[in-house]
Each structure stands twice: as structure tokens, then as C-alpha cells.
N, C-alpha and C positions, 0 to 999 in steps of 0.2 A: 643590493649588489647588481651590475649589469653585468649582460654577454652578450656576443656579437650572433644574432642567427641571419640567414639567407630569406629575405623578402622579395616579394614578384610583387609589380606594379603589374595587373592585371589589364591594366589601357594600354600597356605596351608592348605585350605578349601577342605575337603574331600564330602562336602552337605549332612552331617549327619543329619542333620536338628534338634541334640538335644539342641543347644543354644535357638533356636525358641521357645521349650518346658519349659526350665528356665525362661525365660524371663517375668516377672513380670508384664510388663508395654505395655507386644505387641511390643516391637522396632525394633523387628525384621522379617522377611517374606520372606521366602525359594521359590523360584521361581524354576522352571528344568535348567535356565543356571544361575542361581546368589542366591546370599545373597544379601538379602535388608537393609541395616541398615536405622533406620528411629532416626535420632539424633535427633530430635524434642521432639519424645517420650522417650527416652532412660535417664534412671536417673543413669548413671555409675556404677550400684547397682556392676556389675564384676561375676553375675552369670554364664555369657555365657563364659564368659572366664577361669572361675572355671572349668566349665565342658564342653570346648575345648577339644576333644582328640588330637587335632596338633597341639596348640598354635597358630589357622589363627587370633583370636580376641587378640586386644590390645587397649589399652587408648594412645591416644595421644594428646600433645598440637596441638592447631588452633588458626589460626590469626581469631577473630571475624570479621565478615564481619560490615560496617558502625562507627567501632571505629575509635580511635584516639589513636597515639602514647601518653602513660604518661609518 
């Protein structure tokens, strides 16, 4: 089974750290060498990726960890 989580292309991330400031739900956490995505918390809302100025954030499919092929 897939789902869709929030991925960072990390060559495109400039650590503006304003996706951090959109982000609704907290899913996200600006460290000095990374961006933390916390898919856990993360409800796809697509704000950080709204106001991406380099396009690093994207939705992607994911194989579900524990499923079964349907």
C-alpha cells in the first residue's frame, strides 16, 4: 500500500527556515546542518511548499512500512 509523505531535496534547500514558520502542525524543525521533516505530524496541508523559494519540498508517494500488496 502507498502514502503520500513530505520529502526535501536537500541540494535545493537554501535553510531559510520559512517552511518551519508556515507550517501549521510543527512538522517541521530547522537544525544548522538539516531540515527535519517529522511525517508523523505533517498533514500534507502544502504550505511549506507554497512558500518554498527553491522548490527543496515535494509530496511524494511511499511504500507503507507493515502493509500488504492489494
Amino acid at each position: 500500500m502507498h502514502g503520500q509523505v513530505l520529502k526535501l531535496d536537500v541540494k535545493l534547500c537554501g535553510g531559510c527556515g520559512g517552511c518551519v514558520a508556515v507550517c501549521p502542525v510543527e512538522a517541521l524543525e530547522l537544525f544548522p546542518s538539516e531540515l527535519k521533516i517529522k511525517n508523523d505530524l505533517c498533514n500534507l496541508c502544502r504550505n511549506c511548499m507554497i512558500f518554498c523559494p527553491t522548490g527543496a519540498l515535494s509530496v511524494k508517494a511511499e511504500e507503507i512500512e507493515g502493509s500488504s500488496p492489494s
